[in-house]
Every structure is written in structure tokens, then in C-alpha cells.
C-alpha positions in Angstrom: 57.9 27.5 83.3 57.0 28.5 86.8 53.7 26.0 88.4 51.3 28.2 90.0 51.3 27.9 93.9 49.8 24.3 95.2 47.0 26.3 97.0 45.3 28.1 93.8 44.9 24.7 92.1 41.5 23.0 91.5 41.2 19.5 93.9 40.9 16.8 92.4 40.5 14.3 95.3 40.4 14.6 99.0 41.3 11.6 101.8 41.3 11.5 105.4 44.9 10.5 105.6 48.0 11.1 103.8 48.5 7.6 102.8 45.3 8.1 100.6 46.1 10.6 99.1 49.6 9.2 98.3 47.8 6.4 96.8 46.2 8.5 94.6 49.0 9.9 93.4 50.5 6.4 92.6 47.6 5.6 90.7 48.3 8.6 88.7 51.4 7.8 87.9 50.5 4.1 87.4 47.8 5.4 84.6 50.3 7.6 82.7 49.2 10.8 84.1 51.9 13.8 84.6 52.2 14.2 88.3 54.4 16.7 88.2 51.3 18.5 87.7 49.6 17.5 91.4 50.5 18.6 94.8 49.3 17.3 98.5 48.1 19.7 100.6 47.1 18.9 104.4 44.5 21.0 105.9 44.0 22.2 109.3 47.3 21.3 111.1 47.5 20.3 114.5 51.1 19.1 116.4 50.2 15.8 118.0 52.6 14.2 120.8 52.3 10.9 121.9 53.5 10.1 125.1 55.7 6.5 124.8 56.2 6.1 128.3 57.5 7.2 131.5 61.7 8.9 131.6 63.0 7.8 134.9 67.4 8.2 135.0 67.7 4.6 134.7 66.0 4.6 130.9 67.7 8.3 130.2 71.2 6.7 130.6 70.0 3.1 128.1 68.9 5.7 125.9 72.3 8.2 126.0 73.8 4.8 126.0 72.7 3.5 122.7 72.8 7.1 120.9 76.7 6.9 122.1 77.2 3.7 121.0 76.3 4.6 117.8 78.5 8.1 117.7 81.4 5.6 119.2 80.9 3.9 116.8 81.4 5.9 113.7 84.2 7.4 114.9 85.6 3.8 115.5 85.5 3.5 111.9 86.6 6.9 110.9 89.3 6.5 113.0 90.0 3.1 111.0 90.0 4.8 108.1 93.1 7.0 108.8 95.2 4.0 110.7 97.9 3.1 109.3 98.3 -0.1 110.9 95.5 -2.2 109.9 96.0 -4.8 112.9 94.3 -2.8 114.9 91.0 -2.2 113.4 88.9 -4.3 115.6 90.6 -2.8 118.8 89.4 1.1 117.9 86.2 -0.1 116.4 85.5 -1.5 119.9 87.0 1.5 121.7 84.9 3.5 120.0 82.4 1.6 120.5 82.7 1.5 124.6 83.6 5.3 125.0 80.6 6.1 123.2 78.8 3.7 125.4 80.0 5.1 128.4 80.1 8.9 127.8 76.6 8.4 126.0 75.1 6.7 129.5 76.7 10.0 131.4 75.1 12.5 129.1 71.8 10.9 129.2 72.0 10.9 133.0 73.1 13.8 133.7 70.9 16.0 131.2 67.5 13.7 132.6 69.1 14.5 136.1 69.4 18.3 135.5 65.6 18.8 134.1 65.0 18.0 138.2 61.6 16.3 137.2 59.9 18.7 134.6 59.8 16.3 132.4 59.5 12.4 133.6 58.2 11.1 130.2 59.6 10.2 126.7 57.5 11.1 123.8 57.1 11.5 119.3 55.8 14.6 117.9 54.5 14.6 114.5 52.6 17.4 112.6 49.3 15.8 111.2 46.3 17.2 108.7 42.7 16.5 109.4 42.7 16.3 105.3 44.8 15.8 102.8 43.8 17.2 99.1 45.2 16.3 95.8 45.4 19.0 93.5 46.2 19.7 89.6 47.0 21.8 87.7 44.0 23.7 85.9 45.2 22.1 82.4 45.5 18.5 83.7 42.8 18.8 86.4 39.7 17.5 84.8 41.9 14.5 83.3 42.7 13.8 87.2 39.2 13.9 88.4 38.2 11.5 85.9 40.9 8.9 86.3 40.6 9.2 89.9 36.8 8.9 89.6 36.5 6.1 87.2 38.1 3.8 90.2 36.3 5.1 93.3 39.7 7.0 94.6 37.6 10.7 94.6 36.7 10.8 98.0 39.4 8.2 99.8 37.6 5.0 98.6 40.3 2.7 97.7 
């Protein structure tokens, strides 16, 4: 059995942030309700970047570095993984561990370096809703208002 599309669903609560909503899910769940009835829907999307600081070649090659540490890393101990002498796991844990350093400080250089400027700053996108609605299906819907009611969680009061 098919549930109809998340959009043609009556709400049964509305929050100002996701978390709320998520909430009111839980509390659902923690009351024996069949969520697998509800959906989330944000509303009115809007892409919001958050600038975390200025990029200057210095930080682009810490931050290669540390993404290559980690790939040296892992292929240290892939690499491990097919030795056959096990004496020297420590030594190509560690290799991997500096080549990635290095090659990962040269790669963030170099790409920051090649952008000539266009872009001296570091930043996080996320995608974020100005509201987030709970909705139910029509069979289960008015059982959802009604729990969510009886506690205050309709409108985002927690």
C-alpha cells in the first residue's frame, strides 16, 4: 500500500525549526502513535552560507593538510591489511600518514593559489525552511492533532 504524497496530507502541527518538529514526531512515537503515518515538510527554502572566516594559503594548506592526513591515513591501514609482514605495521601506518600530510598541504595550496583571490574566505552552506509542518495521514490525522494538542506541541510550544 502506496502513502499518498507528504504534500496532500492534512498538518497536524507546525514549528519554526526542524528540531520542533522532530520533537513532535518523538512524542508521537513516545505515545504509541504510527509514525510511519507523518512526514516533515520545510516550507519556503532558502540556501544560507555562513561565512567561518577568512582563506589565506597558509590555512588552505592546514586544511589540505589534515584532509590528507586522514586519506594517508586509511591507506596506511589498507595497506596493513594486505602486508604480509606484520613487523611493519606501524612504519606504513605512519608513511601513510606523512604522505598524505604532505601531498594534502600541496593540494590545498595550490588549488587556494590557483583561484588567484576569487575566493579568500572559508564557508558552510545549509538548506533551511522558514517552517517546518508535520503532517498525517487523513486516517491518523485527527488522532495526531489531538495528542499533539493535549501537550501544547501544536504550534512549537514545547
Amino acid at each position: 500500500m502506496t502513502q499518498p504524497p507528504a504534500v496532500d496530507r492534512p498538518v497536524v502541527g507546525s514549528y519554526p525549526d526542524y528540531e520542533g518538529a522532530q520533537r513532535a514526531v518523538d512524542f508521537l512515537s513516545d505515545n504509541h502513535f504510527p509514525v510511519e503515518h507523518t512526514a516533515i515538510i520545510g516550507s519556503d527554502l532558502r540556501m544560507v552560507e555562513t561565512v567561518l572566516g577568512r582563506l589565506t594559503l597558509g590555512r588552505a594548506a592546514l586544511a589540505g593538510m589534515a584532509t590528507g592526513a586522514w586519506f594517508g591515513l586509511l591507506v596506511g591501514l589498507f595497506l596493513t591489511a594486505f602486508s604480509a609482514n606484520n613487523h611493519h605495521v606501524l612504519v606504513l601506518i605512519f608513511a601513510g600518514l606523512v604522505y598524505g600530510l604532505v601531498f594534502g598541504a600541496i593540494w590545498g595550496f595550490a588549488s587556494h593559489a590557483v583561484t588567484r583571490g576569487r575566493r579568500d574566505f572559508s564557508s558552510r552552506s545549509q538548506i533551511v525552511a522558514a517552517r517546518y509542518d508535520v503532517v498525517a495521514d487523513e486516517k491518523v490525522a485527527d488522532e495526531a492533532k489531538n495528542l499533539l494538542i493535549k501537550l501544547g506541541w501544536r504550534q512549537g510550544q514545547p
